[in-house]
C-alpha positions in Angstrom: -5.5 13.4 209.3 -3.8 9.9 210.5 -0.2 9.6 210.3 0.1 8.4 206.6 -1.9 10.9 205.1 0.3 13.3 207.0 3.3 12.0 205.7 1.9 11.9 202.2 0.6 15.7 202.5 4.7 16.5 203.5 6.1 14.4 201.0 3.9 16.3 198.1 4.5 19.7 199.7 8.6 19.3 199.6 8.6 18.1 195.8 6.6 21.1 194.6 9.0 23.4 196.8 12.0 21.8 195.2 9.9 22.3 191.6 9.2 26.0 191.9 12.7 26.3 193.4 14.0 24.5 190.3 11.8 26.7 188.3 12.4 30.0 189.4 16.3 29.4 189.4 16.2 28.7 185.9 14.0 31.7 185.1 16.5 34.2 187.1 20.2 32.6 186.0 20.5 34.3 182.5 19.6 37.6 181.8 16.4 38.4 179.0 17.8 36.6 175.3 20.2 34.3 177.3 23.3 36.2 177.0 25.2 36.0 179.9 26.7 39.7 181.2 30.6 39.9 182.6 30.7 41.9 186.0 34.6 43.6 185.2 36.4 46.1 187.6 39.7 47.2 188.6 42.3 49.7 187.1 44.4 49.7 184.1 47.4 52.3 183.2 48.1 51.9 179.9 51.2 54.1 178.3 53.3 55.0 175.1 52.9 55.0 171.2 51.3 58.3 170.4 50.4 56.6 167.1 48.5 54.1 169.2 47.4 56.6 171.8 43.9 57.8 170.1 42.9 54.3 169.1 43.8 53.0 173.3 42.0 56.4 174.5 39.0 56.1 172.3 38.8 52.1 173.6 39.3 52.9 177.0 35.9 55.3 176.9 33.6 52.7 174.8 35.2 49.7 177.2 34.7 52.3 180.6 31.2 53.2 179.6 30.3 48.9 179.0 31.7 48.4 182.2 31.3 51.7 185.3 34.0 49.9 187.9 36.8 49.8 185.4 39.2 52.8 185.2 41.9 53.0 182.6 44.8 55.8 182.4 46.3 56.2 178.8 48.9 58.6 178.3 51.5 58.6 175.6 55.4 58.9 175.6 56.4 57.3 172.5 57.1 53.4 171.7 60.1 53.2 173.9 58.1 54.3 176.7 55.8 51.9 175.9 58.0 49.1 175.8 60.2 49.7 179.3 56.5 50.5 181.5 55.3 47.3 180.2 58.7 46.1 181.2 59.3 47.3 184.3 55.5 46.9 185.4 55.1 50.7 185.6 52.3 49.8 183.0 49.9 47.4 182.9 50.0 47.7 178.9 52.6 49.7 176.5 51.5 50.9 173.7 53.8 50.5 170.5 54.4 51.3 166.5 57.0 48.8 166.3 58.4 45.5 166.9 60.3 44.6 169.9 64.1 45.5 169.4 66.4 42.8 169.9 67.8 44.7 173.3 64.4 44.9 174.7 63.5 41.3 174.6 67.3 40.7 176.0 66.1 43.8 179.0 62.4 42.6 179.0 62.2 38.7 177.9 58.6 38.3 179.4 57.4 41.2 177.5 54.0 40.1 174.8 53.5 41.6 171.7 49.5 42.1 170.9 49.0 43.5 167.1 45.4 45.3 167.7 45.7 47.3 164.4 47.4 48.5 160.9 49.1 51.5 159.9 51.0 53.4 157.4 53.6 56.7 157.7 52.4 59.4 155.6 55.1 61.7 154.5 53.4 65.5 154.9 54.4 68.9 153.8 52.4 71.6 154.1 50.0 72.6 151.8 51.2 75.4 150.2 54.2 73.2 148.9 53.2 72.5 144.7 54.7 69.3 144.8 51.9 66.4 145.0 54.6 63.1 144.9 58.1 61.8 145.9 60.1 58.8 145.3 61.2 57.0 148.5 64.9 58.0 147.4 63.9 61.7 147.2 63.0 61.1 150.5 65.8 59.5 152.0 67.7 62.2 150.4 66.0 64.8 152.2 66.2 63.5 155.4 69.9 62.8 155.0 70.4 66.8 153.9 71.5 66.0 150.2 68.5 68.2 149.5 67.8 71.4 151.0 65.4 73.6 148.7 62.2 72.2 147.2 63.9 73.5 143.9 66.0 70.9 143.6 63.2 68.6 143.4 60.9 70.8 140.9 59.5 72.9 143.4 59.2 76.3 144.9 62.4 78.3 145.7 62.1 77.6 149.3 63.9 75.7 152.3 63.0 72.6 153.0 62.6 72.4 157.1 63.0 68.7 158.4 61.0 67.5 160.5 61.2 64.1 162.4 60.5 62.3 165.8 62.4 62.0 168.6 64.4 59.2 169.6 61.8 57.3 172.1 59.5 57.0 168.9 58.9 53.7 167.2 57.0 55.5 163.7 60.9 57.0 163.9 62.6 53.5 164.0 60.1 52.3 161.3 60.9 55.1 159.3 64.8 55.1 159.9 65.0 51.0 159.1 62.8 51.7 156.0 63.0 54.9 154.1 66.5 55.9 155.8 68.1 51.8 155.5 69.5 52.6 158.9 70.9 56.0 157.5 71.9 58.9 159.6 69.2 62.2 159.8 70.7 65.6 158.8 71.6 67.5 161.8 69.2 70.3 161.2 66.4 68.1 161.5 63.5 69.3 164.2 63.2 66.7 166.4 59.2 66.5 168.3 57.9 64.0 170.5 54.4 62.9 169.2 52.7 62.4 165.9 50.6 65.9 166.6 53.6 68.2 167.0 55.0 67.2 163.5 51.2 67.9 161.9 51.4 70.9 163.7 54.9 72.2 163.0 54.6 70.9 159.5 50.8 72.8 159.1 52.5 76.1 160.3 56.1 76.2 158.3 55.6 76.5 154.5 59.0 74.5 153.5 58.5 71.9 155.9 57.9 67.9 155.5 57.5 65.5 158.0 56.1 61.8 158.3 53.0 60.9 160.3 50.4 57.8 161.4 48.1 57.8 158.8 45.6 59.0 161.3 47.2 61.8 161.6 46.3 63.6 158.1 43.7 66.1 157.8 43.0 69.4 155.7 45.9 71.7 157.7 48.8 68.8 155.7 49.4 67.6 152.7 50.0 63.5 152.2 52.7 63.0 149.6 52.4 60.4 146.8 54.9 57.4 146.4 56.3 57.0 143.3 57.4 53.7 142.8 58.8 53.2 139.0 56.4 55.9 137.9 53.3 54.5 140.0 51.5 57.1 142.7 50.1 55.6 145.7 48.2 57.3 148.3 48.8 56.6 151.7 45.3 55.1 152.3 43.7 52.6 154.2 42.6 50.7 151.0 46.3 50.7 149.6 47.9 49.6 152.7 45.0 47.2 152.6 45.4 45.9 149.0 49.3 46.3 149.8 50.3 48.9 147.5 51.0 51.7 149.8 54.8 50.6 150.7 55.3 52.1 154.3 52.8 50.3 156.5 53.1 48.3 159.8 51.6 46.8 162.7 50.5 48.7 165.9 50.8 46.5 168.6 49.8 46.7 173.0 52.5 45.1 175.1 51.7 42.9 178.4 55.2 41.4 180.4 53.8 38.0 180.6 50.8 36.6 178.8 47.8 39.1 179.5 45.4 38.0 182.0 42.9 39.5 183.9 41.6 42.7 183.4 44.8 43.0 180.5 43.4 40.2 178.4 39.5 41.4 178.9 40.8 45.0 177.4 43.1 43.6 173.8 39.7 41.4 173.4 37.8 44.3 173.3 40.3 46.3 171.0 40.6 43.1 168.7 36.4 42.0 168.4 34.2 43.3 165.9 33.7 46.1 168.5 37.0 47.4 169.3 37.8 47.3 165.1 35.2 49.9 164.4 37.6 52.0 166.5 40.1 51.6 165.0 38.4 52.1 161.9 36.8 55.2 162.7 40.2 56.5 164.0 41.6 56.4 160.4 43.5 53.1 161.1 43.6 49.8 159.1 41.4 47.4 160.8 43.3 44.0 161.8 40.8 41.8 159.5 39.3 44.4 157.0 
């Protein structure tokens, strides 16, 4: 082969390299359908609301098992945990039942406020008690002591036991700001630190009420009615939903600073389509139901 011919034969052999090059890139950049894959690791601690605490715990599985080098902690604590691990970085992400007080944002003023889902506070007695509704005065009455036997209010002859959160919980501040208008609790009031401990306190003392995240009703409690000007609503997703049910609020994760990272990848996942049927299935009011 003369020289020409040679160069010819090298000039066709390096454009079908750089063709099948071309070729099989293209074939090997996206996986099968086209849909590119996220490769996510690293560690998150996440802390506080125990109202929040089984919608991050049940996330943090589905989001661990979608991705096998991320690890997330959850624990719980209360809101006001929540809020000061967020803002002293002892937290990637606090957990909370409440909106930021003024002091905190004055303490924490980079703290972020994510709402991820919807609640509402049950009131629960237990379900030996015959009454089925209460007005939100009633209530505020018993929690201030003006009422101490279900008597008083058409029931049994029996002791009402009080039964609130402590003072690190945001479902109490909600509850305080709301039902009590910033009122003071009777002294006698039993005083728990998580959602489960006042179902459980309040499933185990017959003369006992308490208030709750809505996920936190089952068959051992009973969920009181509201009586508003002769009206009984349920606390129920499709009330706080339609707006009926009157004690409802946001649920919120915290991030000091925008969240980035590994932060921002984990309150997209809680707030897609995904992360909703969590909530959802954890007896919680989706954010766009």
């Amino acid at each position: 082969m003369d020289a020409k011919n040679k160069k010819n034969g090298f000039l066709w052999l390096s454009v079908f390299g750089l063709i099948a090059v071309l070729v099989i890139s293209g074939c090997t950049e996206n996986p099968p359908g086209g849909v590119e894959t996220k490769e996510l690791s690293g560690a998150l601690t996440v802390s506080g609301s125990t109202t929040v605490l089984p919608i991050a715990q049940q996330a943090a599985d589905a989001f661990m098992d979608k991705y096998s080098e991320v690890n997330i902690q959850v624990s719980g604590g209360g809101s006001g945990v929540g809020v000061q691990s967020a803002g002293t970085k002892t937290a990637d992400i606090g957990l909370s039942s409440r909106e930021l007080k003024d002091s905190e944002k004055k303490d924490y003023p980079d703290l972020v406020s994510y709402p991820i889902a919807k609640d509402g506070i049950a009131i629960i007695v237990n379900p030996k008690n015959t009454l089925s509704s209460l007005t939100e005065d009633q209530i505020k009455k018993i929690y201030e002591g003006t009422y101490t036997n279900w008597k008083d209010l058409g029931g049994n002859d029996r002791e009402i036991v009080v039964v609130s959160r402590d003072t690190a919980s945001g479902t109490r501040e909600f509850f305080l700001e709301h039902i009590m208008k910033k009122g003071n609790l009777t002294k006698k009031a039993l005083e728990k630190n998580a959602n489960g401990a006042v179902q459980q306190t309040v499933a185990q003392t017959p003369g006992a009420i308490g208030y709750v995240g809505l996920g936190y009703i089952d068959a051992t409690v009973k969920a009181i009615k509201i009586d508003k000007n002769g009206v009984l609503t349920e606390p129920t997703v499709k009330n706080i939903l339609d707006g009926k049910y009157p004690i409802s609020r946001d649920l919120y994760m915290i991030t000091n600073g925008p969240a980035a990272g590994l932060e921002k990848e984990f309150i997209d996942f809680i707030i897609s389509d995904e992360g909703q049927k969590i909530v959802e299935k954890e007896r919680f009011v989706p954010l766009l139901a």
